[in-house]
N, C-alpha and C positions, 0 to 999 in steps of 0.2 A: 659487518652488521647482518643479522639474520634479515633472511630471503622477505619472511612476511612483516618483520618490520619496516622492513623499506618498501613493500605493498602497502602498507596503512598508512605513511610517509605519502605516498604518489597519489592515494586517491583521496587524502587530504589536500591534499597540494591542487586535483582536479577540483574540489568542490570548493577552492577558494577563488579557483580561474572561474567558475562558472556565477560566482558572487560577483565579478568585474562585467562577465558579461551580461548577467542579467540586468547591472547596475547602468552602463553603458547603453540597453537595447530599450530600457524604460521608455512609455509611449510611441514605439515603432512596432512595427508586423513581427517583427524580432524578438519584442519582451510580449508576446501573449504567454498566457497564465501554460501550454501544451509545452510551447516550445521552450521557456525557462525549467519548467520540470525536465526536460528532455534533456538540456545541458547539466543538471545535476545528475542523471542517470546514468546515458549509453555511455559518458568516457568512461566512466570506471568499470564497466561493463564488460568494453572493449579490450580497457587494459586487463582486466582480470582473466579475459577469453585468452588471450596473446602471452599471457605469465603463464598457464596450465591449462592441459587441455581437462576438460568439463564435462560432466554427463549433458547434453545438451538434448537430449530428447526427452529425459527427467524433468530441466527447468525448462525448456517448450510447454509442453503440457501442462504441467503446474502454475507456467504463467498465466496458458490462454484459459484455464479452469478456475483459478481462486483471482485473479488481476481481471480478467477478462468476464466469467459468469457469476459471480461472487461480488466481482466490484458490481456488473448490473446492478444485483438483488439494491445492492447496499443504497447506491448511488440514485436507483430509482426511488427510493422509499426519503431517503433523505432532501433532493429535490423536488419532490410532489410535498417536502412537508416545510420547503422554505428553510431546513436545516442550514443548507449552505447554500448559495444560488451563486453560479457559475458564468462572469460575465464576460472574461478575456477569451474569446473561444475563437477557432478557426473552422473548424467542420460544422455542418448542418445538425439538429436537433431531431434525436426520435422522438416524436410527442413535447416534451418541454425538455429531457434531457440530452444536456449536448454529446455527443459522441465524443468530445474530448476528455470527459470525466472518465468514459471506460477506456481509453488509450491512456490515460494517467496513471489508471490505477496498474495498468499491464507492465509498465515501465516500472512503478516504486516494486511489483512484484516480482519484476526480471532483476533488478536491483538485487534484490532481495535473496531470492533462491540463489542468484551467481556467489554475491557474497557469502553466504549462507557455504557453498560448496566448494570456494575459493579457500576461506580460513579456519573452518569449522567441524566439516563433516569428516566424518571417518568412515563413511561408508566406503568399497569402493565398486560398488554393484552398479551396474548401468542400468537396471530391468527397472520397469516399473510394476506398483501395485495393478492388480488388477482393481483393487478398492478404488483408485481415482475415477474408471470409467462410471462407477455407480453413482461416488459422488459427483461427479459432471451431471448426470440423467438427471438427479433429484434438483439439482441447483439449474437447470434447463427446464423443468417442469414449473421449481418457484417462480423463475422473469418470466415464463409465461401465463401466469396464473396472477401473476401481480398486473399486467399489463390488460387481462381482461378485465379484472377488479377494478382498476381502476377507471379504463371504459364503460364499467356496463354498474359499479359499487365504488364509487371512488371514496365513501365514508368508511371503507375497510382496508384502504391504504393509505390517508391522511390520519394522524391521532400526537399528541401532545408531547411534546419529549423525544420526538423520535430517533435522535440521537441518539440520547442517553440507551433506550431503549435497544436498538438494535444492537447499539455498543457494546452493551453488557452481554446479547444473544454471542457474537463474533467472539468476544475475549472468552468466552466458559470454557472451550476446549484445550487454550491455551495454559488454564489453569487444574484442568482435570488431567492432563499431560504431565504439568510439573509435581503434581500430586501423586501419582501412578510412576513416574520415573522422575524423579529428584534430582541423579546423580546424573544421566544425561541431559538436564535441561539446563546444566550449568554453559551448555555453548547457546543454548536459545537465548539463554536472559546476556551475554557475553556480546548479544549483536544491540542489545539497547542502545548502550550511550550516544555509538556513532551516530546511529537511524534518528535519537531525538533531536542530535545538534542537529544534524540535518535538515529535519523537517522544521524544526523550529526554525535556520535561516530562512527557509521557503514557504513559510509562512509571514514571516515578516514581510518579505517582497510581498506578498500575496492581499496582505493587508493595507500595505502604505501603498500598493497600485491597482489596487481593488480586481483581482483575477477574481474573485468571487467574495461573497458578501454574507452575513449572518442575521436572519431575519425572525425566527424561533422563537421554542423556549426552551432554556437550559437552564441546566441543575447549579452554575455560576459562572464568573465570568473573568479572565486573565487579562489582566493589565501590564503590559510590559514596554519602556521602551516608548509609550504613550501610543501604543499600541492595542486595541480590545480586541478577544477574539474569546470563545465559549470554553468553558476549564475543558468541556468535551474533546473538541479538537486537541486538546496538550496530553490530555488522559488516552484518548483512544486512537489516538492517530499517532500522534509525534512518540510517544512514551511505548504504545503497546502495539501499533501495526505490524511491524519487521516480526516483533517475538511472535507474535497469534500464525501469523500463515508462515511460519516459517516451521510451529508447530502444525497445522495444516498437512504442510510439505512432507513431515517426519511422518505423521502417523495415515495420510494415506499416499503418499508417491514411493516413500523410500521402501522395500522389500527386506530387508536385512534386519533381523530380532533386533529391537532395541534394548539394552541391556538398564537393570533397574538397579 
């Protein structure tokens, strides 16, 4: 059997193991909303680090830049707007948002860029853009400018939709990418499917054990399962997360012409 079928094989196989355990840890210190993400994440991480070795100063940076100051912007604006309110936590809160939502989001983006570099890339450059350092500064300038806003103008960081809203700011690049290079963007849209089963399993935990909760307004609303959760969360998270900063990753970490 080929090498990477039986990598897709094994880190199916982990996220069905991490389905017992988060099913298992429900209502103990064990099933918070950090630590279940965390078992869907680092095994296959792990394993994909131990099958080949990795640019790993590429996905460093890329994580602690679009997971880490990216997830802030995001994470801040959507919990000062009640988008999603985050209740399974273990770490203390900056202001109202928990530090677990930006360790969340560093995880699905380490996820992300590993697998991303594990079955996909053809690059075989280790350098990085010097473009990420710029974008780090400006996305460093916005959590700081959002934090004063909302200290000192909090009617300029609270506003209606905010989901939806941002959602659509996040996916544009994503889509000016596949626009601009077509024929390379056939391995971005290639990381969908797995990333939706995915999120979608963890959200269902998420929902039926309440790691956070949906308070908002949104553009409508998913029924599954007997399950409700905002079409936003299925559209922009489960569906378009992986693909968006995975183009993110392409167009300012990687160094090597990308071919149209």
């Amino acid at each position: 059997m080929n090498a990477k079928r039986i990598d897709v094989l094994v880190i199916i196989l982990l996220a069905e193991l991490a389905v017992l355990y988060n099913f298992f840890a429900v209502g103990s210190f064990f099933g918070k909303a950090m630590l279940g993400l965390a078992v869907f994440t680092i095994p296959p991480v792990i394993y994909m680090a131990l099958r080949h070795k990795k640019p790993w100063k590429k996905i460093i940076l890329a994580t602690l830049v679009f997971g880490g100051l990216f997830g802030f912007i995001f994470e801040f604006v959507q919990e000062a707007n009640l988008a999603y309110t985050v209740l399974s936590t273990i770490f203390p809160k900056f202001l109202f948002l928990p530090i677990d939502n930006i360790i969340g989001h560093m995880l699905m983006a380490l996820l992300t860029f590993t697998f991303y570099e594990h079955f996909l890339s053809e690059s075989r450059s280790k350098a990085v853009s010097k473009r990420l350092g710029k974008v780090a500064l400006i996305a460093a300038i916005i959590g700081v400018l959002l934090v004063i806003a909302y200290l000192f103008m909090p009617q300029l960081v609270t506003f209606s939709y905010s989901y939806a809203i941002l959602g659509l700011v996040a996916i544009t690049p994503l889509f000016v990418y596949i626009y601009n290079h077509p024929v390379d963007s056939i391995r971005i849209v290639a990381m969908i499917p797995y990333f939706f089963i995915l999120y979608l399993v963890v959200e269902m935990f998420a929902v039926d054990n309440s790691w956070w909760v949906y308070q908002a307004e949104y553009v409508g609303n998913v029924s599954l399962f007997r399950l409700n959760f905002p079409f936003e969360e299925l559209f922009f998270w489960m569906f378009f997360y992986a693909a968006t900063i995975t183009a993110y990753y392409k167009i300012a970490v990687e160094k090597k012409k990308i071919s149209r």
